[in-house]
C-alpha positions in Angstrom: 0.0 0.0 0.0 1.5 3.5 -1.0 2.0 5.8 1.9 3.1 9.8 1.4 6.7 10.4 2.8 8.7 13.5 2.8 12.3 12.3 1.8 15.7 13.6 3.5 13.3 16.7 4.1 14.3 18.0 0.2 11.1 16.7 -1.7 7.9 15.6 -1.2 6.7 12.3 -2.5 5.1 8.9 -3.0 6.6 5.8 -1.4 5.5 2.6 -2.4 7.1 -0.7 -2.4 6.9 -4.2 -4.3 7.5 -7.5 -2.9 10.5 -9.1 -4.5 11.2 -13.1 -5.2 14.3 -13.7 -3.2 14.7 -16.5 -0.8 15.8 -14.1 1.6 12.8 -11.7 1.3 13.6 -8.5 -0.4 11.1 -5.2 -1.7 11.2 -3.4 -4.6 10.9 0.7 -3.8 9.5 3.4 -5.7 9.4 7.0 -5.2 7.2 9.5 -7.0 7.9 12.5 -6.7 6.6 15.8 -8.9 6.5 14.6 -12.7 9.7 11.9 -12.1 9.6 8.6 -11.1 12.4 6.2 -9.4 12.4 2.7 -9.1 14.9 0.4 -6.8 14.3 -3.1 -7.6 17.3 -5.6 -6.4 18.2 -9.1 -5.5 15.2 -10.9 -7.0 15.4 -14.3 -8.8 13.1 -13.4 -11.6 10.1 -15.5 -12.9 8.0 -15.1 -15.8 4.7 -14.9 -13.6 6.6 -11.0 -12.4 6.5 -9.7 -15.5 3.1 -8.0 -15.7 3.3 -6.5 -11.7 7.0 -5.2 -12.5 6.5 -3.8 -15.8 3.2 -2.2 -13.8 5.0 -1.4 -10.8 8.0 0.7 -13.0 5.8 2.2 -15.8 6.5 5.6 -16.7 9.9 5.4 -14.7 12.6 7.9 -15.3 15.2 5.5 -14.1 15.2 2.0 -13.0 18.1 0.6 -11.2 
């Protein structure tokens, strides 16, 4: 679920986040802010049945990392 965040105090934003596939457990983030768009996505052992909620989760993106 999204929550609003204010972020290092510089910029006010969006924050929502993704569960990832890792054994581990790990979270995609995503922070909208303005017009731009950020996604951190990292240490998940992709499957094909993730491609629809990640390409939904980074649409629009400026940068994905």
């Amino acid at each position: 679920m999204p929550i609003s965040a204010h972020i290092n105090r510089v910029i006010a934003g969006q924050l929502s986040w993704l569960k990832l596939q890792h054994s581990g457990g790990c979270y995609g983030y995503r922070i909208d802010a303005g017009d731009k768009r950020f996604c951190y996505l990292s240490d998940n052992e992709y499957d094909q049945e993730q491609a629809a909620p990640l390409a939904d989760f980074t649409a629009g993106a400026d940068l994905v990392i």
